[in-house]
TIROKE-714440 format. One line per field, with one value per residue (C-alpha): residue number from 1; residue in one letter; z, y, x. Coordinates in steps of 0.001 Angstrom, whole numbers, plus 500000, padded with zeros to 6 digits. Layout:
<atoms>
n (NUM / ...)
res (A / ...)
w (Z / ...)
v (Y / ...)
u (X / ...)
</atoms>
This chain:
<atoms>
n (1 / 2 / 3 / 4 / 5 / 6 / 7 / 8 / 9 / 10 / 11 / 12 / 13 / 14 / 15 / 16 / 17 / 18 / 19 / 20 / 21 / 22 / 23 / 24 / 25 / 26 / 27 / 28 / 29 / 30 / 31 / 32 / 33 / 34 / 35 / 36 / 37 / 38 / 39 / 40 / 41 / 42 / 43 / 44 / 45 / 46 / 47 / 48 / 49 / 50 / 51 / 52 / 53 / 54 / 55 / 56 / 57 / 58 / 59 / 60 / 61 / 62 / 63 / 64 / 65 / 66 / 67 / 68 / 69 / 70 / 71 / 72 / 73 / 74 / 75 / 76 / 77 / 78 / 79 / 80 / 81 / 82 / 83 / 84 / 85 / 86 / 87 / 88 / 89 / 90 / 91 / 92 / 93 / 94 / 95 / 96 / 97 / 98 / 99 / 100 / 101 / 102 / 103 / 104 / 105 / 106 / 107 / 108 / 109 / 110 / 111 / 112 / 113 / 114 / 115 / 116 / 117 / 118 / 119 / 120 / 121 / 122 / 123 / 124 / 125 / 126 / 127 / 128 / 129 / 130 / 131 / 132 / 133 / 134 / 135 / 136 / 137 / 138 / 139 / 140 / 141 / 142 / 143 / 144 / 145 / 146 / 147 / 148 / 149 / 150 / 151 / 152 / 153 / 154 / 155 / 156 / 157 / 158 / 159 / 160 / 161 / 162 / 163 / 164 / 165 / 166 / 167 / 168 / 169 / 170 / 171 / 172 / 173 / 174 / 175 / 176 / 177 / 178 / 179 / 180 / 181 / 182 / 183 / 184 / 185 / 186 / 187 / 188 / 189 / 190 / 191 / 192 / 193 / 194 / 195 / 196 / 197 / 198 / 199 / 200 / 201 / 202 / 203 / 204 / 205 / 206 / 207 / 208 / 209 / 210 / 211 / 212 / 213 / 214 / 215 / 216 / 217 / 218 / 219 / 220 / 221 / 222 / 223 / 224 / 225 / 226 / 227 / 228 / 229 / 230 / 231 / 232 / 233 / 234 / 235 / 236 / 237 / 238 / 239 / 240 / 241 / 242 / 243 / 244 / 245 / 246 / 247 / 248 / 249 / 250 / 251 / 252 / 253 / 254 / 255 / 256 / 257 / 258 / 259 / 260 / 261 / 262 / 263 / 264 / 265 / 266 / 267 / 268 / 269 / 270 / 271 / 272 / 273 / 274 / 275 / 276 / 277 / 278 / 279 / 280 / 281 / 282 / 283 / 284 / 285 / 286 / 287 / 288 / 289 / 290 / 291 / 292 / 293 / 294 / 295 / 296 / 297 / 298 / 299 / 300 / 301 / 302 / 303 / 304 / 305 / 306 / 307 / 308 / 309 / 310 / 311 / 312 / 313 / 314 / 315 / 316 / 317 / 318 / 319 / 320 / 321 / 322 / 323 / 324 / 325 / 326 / 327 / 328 / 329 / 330 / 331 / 332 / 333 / 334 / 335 / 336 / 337 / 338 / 339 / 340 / 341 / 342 / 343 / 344 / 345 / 346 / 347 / 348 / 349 / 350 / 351 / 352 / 353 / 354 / 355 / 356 / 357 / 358 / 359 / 360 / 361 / 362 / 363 / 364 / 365 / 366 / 367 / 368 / 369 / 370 / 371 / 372 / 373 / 374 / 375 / 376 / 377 / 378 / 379 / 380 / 381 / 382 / 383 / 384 / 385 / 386 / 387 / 388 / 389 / 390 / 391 / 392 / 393 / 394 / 395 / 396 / 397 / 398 / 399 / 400 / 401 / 402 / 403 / 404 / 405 / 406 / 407 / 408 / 409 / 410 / 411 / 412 / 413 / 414 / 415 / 416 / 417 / 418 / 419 / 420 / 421 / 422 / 423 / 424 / 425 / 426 / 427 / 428 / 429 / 430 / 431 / 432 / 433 / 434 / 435 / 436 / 437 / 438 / 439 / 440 / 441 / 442 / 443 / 444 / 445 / 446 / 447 / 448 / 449 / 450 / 451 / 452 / 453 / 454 / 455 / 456 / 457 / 458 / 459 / 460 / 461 / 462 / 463 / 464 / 465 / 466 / 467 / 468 / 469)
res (X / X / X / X / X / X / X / X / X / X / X / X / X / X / X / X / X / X / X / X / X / X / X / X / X / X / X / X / X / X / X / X / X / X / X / X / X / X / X / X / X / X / X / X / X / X / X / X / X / X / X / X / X / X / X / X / X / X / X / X / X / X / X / X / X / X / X / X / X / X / X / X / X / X / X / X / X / X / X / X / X / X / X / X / X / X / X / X / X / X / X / X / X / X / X / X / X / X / X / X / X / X / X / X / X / X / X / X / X / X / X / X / X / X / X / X / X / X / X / X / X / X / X / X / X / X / X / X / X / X / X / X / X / X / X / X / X / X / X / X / X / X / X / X / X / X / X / X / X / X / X / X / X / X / X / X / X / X / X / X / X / X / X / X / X / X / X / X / X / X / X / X / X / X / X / X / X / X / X / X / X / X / X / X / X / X / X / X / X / X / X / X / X / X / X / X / X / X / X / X / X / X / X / X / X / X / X / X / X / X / X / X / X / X / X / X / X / X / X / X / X / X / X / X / X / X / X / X / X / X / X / X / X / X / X / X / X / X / X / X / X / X / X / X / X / X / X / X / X / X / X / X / X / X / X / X / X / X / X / X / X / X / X / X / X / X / X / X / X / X / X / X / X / X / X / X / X / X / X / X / X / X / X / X / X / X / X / X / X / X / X / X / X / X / X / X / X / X / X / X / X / X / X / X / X / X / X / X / X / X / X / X / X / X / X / X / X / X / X / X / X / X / X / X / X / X / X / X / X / X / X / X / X / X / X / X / X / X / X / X / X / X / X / X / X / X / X / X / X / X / X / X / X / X / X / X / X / X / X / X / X / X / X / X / X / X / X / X / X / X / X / X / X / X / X / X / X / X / X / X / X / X / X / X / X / X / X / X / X / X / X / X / X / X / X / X / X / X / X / X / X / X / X / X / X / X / X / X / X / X / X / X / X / X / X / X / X / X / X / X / X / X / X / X / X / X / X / X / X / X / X / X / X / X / X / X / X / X / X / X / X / X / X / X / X / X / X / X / X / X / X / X / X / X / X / X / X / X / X / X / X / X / X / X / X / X / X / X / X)
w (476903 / 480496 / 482361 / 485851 / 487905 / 487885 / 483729 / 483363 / 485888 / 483943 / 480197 / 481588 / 482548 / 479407 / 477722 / 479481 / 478871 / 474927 / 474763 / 476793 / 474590 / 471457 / 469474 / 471416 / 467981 / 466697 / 469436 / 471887 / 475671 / 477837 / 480719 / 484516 / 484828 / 481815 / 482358 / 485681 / 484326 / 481465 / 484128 / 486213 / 483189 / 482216 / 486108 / 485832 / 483009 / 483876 / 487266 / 486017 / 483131 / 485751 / 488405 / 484997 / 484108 / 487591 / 488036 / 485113 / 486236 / 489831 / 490116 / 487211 / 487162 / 490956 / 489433 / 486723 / 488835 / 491638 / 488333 / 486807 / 490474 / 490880 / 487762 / 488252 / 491245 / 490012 / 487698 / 489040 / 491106 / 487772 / 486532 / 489065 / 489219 / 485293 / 485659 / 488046 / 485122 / 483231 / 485439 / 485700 / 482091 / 481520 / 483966 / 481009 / 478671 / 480924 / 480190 / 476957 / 474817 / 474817 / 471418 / 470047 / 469501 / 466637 / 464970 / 465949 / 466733 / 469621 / 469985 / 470374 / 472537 / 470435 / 469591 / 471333 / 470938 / 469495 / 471087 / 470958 / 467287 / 465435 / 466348 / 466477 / 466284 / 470040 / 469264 / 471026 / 473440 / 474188 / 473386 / 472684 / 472100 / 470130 / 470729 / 469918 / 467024 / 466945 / 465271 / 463075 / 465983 / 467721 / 470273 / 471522 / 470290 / 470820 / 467848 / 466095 / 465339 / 465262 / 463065 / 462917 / 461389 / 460133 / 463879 / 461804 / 459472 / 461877 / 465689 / 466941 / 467917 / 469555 / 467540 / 464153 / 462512 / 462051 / 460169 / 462719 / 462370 / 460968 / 463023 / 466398 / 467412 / 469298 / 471606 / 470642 / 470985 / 468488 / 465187 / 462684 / 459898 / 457577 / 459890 / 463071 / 466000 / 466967 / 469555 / 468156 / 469336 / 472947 / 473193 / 473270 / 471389 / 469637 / 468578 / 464928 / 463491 / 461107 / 458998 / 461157 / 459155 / 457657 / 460186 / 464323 / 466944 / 468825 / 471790 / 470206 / 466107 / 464138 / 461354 / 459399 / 459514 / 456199 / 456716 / 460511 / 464071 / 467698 / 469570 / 473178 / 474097 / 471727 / 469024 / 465018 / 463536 / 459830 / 459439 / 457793 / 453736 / 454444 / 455981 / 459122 / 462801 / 465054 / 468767 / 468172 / 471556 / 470289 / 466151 / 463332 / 459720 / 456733 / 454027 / 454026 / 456687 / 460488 / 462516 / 466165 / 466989 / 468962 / 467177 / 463317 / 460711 / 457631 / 454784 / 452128 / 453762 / 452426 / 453295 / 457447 / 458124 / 461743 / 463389 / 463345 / 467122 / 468823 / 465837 / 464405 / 461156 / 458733 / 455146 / 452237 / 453725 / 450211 / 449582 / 452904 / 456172 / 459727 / 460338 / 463775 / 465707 / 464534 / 461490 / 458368 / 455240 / 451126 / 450465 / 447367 / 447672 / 445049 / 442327 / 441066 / 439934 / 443462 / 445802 / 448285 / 451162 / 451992 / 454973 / 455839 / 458087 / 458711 / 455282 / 453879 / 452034 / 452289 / 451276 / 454164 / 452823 / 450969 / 447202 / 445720 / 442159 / 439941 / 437413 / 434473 / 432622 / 435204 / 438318 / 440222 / 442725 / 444469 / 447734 / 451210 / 452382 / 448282 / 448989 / 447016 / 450496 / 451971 / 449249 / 450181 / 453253 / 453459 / 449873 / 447343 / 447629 / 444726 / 444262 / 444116 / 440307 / 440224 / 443167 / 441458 / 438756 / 441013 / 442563 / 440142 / 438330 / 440943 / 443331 / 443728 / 445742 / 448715 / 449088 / 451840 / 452268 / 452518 / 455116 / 457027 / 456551 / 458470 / 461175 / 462136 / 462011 / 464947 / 466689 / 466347 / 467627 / 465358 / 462921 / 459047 / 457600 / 461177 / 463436 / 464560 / 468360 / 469330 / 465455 / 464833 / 467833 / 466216 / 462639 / 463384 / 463278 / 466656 / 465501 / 463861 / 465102 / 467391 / 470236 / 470160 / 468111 / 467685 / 468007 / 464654 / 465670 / 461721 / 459748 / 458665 / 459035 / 459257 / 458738 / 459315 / 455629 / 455893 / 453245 / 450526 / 449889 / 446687 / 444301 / 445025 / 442519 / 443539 / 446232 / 449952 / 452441 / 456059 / 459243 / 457904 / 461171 / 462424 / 460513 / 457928 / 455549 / 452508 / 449744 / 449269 / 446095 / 446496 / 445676 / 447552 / 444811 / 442324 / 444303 / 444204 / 447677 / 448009 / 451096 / 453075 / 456765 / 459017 / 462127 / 463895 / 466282 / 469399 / 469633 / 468595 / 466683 / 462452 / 461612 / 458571 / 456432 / 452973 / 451573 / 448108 / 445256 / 444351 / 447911 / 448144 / 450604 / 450379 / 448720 / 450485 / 448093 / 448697 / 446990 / 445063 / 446511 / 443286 / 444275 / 448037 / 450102)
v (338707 / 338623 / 335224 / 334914 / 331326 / 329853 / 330812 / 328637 / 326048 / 325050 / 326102 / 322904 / 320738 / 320898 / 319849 / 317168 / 316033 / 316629 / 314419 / 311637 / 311424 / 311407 / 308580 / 307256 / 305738 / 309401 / 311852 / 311840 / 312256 / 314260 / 313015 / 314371 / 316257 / 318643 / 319018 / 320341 / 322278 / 324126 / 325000 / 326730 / 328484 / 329726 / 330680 / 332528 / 334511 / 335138 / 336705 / 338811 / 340080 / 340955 / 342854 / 344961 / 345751 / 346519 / 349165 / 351089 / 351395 / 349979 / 351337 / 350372 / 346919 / 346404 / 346886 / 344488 / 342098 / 342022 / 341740 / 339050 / 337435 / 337616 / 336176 / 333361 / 332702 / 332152 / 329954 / 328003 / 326056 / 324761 / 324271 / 321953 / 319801 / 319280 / 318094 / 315270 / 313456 / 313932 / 312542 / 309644 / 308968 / 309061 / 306266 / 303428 / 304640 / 303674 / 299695 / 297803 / 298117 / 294858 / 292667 / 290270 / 287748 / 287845 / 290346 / 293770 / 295151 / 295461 / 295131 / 298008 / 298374 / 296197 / 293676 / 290631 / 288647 / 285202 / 282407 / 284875 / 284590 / 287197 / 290246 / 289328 / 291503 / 290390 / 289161 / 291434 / 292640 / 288760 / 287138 / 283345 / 280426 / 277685 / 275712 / 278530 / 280810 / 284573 / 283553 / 285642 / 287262 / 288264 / 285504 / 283367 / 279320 / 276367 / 274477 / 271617 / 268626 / 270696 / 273132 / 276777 / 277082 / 279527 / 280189 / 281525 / 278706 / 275813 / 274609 / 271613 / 268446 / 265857 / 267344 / 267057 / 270612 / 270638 / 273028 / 274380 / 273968 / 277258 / 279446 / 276669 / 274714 / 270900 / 268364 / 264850 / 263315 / 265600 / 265842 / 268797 / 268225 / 270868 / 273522 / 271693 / 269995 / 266597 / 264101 / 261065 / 257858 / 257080 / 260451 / 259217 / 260204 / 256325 / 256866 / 256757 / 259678 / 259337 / 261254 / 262770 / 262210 / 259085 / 257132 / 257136 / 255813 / 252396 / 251983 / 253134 / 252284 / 253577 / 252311 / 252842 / 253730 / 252675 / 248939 / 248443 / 249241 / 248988 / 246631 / 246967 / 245566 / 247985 / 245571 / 246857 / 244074 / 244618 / 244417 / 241259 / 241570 / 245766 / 245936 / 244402 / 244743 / 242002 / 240770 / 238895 / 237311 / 235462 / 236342 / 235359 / 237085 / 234827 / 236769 / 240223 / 238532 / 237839 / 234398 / 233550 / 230877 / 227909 / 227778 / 228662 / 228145 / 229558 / 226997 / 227692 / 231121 / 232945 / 230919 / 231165 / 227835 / 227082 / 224011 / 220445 / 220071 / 218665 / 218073 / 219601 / 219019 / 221972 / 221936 / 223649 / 225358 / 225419 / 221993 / 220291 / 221435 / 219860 / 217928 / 216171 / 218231 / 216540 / 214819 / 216865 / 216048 / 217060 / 219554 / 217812 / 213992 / 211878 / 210495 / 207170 / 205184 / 206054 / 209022 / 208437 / 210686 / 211106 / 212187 / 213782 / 211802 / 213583 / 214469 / 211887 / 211680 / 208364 / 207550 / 207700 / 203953 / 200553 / 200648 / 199414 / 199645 / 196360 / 196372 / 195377 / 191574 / 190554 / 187897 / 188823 / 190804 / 190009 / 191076 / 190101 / 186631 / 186708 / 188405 / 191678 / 193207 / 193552 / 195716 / 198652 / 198534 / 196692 / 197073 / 195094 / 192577 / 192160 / 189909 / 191190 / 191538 / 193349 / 195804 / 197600 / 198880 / 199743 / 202950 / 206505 / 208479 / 210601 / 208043 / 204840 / 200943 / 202298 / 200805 / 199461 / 203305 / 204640 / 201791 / 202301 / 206429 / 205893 / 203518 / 205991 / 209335 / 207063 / 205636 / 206955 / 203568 / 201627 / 200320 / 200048 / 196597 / 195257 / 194763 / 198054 / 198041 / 199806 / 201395 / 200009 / 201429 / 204559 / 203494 / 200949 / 202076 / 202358 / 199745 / 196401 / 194654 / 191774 / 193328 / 195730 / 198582 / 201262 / 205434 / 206184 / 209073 / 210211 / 208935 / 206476 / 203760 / 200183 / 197682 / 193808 / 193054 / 189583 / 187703 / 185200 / 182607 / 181630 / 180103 / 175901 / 175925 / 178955 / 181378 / 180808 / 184066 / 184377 / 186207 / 188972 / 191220 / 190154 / 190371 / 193359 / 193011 / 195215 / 194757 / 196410 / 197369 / 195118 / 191626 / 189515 / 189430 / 188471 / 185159 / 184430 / 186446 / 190082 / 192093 / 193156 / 194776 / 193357 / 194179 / 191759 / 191767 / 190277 / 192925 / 196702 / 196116 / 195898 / 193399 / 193001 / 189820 / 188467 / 186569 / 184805 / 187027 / 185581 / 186018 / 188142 / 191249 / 195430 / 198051 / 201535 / 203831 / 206987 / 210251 / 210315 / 212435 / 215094 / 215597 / 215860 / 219225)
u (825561 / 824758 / 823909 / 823768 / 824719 / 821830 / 821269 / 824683 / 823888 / 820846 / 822476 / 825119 / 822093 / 820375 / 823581 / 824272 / 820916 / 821159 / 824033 / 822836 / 819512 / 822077 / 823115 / 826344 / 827419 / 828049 / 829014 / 831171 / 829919 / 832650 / 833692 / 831841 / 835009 / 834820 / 831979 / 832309 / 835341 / 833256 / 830724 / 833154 / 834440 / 831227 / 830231 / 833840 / 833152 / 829613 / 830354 / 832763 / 831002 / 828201 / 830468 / 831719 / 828259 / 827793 / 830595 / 829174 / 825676 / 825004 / 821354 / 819953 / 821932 / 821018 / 817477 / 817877 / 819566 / 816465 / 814186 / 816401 / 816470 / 813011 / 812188 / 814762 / 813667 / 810569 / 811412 / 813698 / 811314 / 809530 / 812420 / 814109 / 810853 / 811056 / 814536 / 813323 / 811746 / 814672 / 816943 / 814611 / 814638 / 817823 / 818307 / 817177 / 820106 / 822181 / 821315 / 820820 / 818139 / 815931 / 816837 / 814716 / 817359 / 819525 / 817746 / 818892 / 815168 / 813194 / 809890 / 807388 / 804133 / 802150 / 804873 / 806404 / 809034 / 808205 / 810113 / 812986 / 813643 / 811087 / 809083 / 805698 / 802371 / 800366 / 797163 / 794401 / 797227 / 798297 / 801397 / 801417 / 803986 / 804340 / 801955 / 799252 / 797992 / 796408 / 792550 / 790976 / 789065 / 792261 / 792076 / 794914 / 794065 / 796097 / 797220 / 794938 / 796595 / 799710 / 798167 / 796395 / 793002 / 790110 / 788968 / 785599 / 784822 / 786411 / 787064 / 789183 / 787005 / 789607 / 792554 / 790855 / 790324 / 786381 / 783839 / 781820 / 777807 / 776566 / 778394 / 778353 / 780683 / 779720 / 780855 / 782199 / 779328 / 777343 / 777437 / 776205 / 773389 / 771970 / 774066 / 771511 / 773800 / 772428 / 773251 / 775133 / 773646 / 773317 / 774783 / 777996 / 781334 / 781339 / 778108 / 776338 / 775433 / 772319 / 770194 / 767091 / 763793 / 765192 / 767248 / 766780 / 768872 / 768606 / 770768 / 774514 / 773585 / 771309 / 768587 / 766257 / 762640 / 761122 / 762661 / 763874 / 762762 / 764334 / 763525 / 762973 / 766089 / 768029 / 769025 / 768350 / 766469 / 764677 / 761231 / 759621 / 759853 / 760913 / 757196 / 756132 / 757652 / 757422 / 758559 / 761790 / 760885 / 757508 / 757488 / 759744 / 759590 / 758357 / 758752 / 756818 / 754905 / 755578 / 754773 / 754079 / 756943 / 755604 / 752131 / 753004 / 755981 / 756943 / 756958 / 759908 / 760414 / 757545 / 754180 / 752554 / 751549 / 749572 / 750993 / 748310 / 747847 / 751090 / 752441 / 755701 / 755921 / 755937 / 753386 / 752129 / 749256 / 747944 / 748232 / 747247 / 745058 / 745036 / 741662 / 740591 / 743368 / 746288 / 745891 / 747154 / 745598 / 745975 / 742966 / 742337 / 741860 / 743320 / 740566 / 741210 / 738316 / 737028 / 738333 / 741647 / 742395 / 745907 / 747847 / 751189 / 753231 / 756992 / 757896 / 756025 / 752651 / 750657 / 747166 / 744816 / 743470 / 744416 / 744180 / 741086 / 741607 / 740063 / 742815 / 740427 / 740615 / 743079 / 742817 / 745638 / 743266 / 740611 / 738464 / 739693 / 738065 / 736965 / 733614 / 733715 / 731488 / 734850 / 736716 / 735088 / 736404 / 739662 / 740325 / 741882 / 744622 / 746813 / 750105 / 753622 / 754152 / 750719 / 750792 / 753953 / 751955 / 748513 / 749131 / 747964 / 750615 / 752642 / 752638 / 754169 / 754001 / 756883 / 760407 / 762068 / 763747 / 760132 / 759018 / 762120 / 761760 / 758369 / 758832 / 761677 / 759808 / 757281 / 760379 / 763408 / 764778 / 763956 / 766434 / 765860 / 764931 / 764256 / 760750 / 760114 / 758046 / 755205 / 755016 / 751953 / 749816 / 750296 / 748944 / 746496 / 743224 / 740947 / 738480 / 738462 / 741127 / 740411 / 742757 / 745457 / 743509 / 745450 / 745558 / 745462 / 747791 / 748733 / 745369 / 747382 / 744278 / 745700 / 743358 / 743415 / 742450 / 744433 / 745922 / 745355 / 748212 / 749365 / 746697 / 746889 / 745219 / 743240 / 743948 / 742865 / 742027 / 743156 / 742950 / 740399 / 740434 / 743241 / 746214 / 746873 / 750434 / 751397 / 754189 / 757133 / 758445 / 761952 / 761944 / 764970 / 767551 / 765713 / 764229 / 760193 / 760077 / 759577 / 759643 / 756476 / 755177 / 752943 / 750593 / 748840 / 746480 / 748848 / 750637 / 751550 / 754589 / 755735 / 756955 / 759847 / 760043 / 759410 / 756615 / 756089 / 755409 / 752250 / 750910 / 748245 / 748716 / 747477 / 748755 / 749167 / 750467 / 752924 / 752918 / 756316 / 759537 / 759458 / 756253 / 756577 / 755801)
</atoms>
């Protein structure tokens, strides 16, 4: 066979070539000198096999050798061009392949290396550490908490893995209902969420609309009994019902009372009403043989006049000044012993306690079982007396029905108009004296002090404490 130099030059280059693409674990490269020496062999033996061809037919050899040289020269422009590459890519055998650590394998176009311990597929061409995951969606996402999750079904809200809201995701300071994002309260991350149609935000919290309302300075307060809404600046709830503070109260937390006038005390509206601007008054006067007004004063009910019941068959009362004209004013006087039985069922002749209980409520000063100043220009009445009438402040009505002393041998009457005294239910240990109040007409004050039982003095009776508003 007939090859010229160049034939053999390129047969050598295409061997070399061969053997550097081989696997180096299973043939053996030769070294640049054999190489070299096979080529000049094979050039050797080529040249002479072409000058013997030669000698034997010069023309016709001379013909094929112009063809042959034509056609190699031809080629061998192409030919050196596509060895370029060649060269070039055998460059890259000459260095390691690039490992992925321990494990022997390297990592192809759509691979990485993960933190140099295991081949990894990238995620939508991206590589990641760590710290971050390949979602569902073949996008790089950092950790949750430390952990991966379903980047379709969930999202990371302040490192807490959260389902999203139908297919959104929110801010901290939204929350998701019925697949709808809302703003938490105040629109802020510490915010309440609530349930929309049901609850509504005030200020930061939340509350709800069948039995509370926000105020206008962003406070939850409940309605009044789950129903009414009222100004927490001028109203108070009393029971299902609302009150304006100042002029109205709410009696045992479920009754709207107005306040009498100036005065503060607080009443069964059903039981008593306020009459002449500021004197409160039962509804319902008390019957008994004739009819009694009575009056609250404090917590206290008295009647509004001196008892003038004629206890029947019996002498131990009689008429101020003994002229029966003056009972229906003044009414009765009756002696100590008597005037503890007088007064109608429910009420009573009052103690000591309930004396002291009312000079109190009209001075606080005062002390109990002592003269108590200035009392009595509150309960006087604003006639009759000879001086010093009073204001009749509480309808309290004192009169000066004076006295009669003890019967010598009948009873003598004093100081009609001026003087007006009334029995207290405690005798003084069991001596002949009993305890009594007094008002004269020198001055404004009560007076404390005993008197002998079968003195004759008035009776005011007081609505018992069982039966007290």
């Amino acid at each position: 066979m007939y090859f010229s130099n160049k034939t053999t030059f390129c047969l050598g280059l295409a061997l070399i070539l061969f053997l550097s693409c081989a696997d180096n674990s299973d043939v053996e490269f030769p070294e640049k000198d054999e190489v070299r020496k096979r080529y000049s062999s094979s050039s050797a033996e080529s040249s002479s096999s072409a000058e013997v061809a030669g000698s034997s037919s010069s023309e016709q050899s001379s013909s094929s050798v112009e063809a042959a040289g034509s056609s190699s020269s031809s080629s061998s422009e192409p030919s050196s061009s596509s060895v370029a590459p060649s060269s070039s890519s055998v460059a890259p055998s000459s260095s390691s392949p690039a490992f992925c650590g321990s494990t022997g394998e390297i990592p192809t176009a759509n691979q990485f290396c993960y933190e140099n311990s295991n081949i990894r597929n990238k995620c939508g061409g991206e590589t990641y550490n760590a710290k971050e995951f390949c979602g569902i969606d073949e996008k790089v996402y950092t950790l949750c908490g430390g952990f991966p999750y379903p980047t379709d079904k969930q999202f990371c809200l302040l490192g807490i893995r959260t389902d999203k809201c139908g297919d959104l995701i929110y801010d901290p300071w939204q929350f998701c209902f019925n697949d709808v994002v809302q703003n938490r309260c105040d629109d802020s991350p510490n915010g309440d969420t609530y349930t929309p149609g049901i609850e509504k935000c005030c200020g930061s919290n939340k509350y709800t609309l069948a039995t509370q309302f926000c105020h206008t300075d962003k406070t939850v307060k409940d309605k009044c009994g789950g129903i009414a809404q009222y100004n927490p600046e001028t109203e108070s709830c009393c029971g299902s019902g609302k009150y304006t503070l100042g002029t109205q109260f709410c009696y045992k937390s479920n009754t709207v009372g107005d306040f009498c006038g100036t005065r503060e005390e607080t009443f069964d509206p059903g039981l008593y009403e306020c009459r002449q601007g500021n004197k409160i008054y039962l509804k319902i006067p008390v019957s008994y043989g004739e009819t009694y007004e009575a009056v609250l004063i404090g917590t206290q009910t008295w009647m509004a006049k001196n008892m003038n019941y004629d206890v029947p068959e019996n002498d131990t009362d009689v008429c101020s000044g003994n002229n029966d004209d003056n009972c229906p004013k003044y009414g009765r006087l009756y002696n100590w012993s008597t005037a503890n039985g007088v007064c109608p069922n429910g009420w009573h002749l009052p103690s000591n306690a309930d004396w002291n209980a009312l000079m109190k409520f009209i001075n606080p000063s005062c002390l109990d079982n002592a003269d108590c100043a200035e009392a009595g220009a509150k309960l006087k009445s604003e006639s009759d007396w000879t001086s010093y009438n009073g204001t009749d402040d509480f309808g309290f009505s004192a009169l000066p029905s004076g006295y009669g002393n003890p019967p010598i041998p009948g009873p003598t009457f004093s100081l009609t108009g001026t003087l007006g005294t009334w029995w207290s239910s405690e005798d003084n240990n069991g001596t002949d004296y009993s305890y009594r109040r007094v008002m004269r007409s020198y001055d404004n004050n009560v007076e404390y002090g005993t008197y002998d039982k079968r003195a004759f003095f008035s009776v005011r009776c007081i609505k018992d404490p069982e039966l007290e508003n």
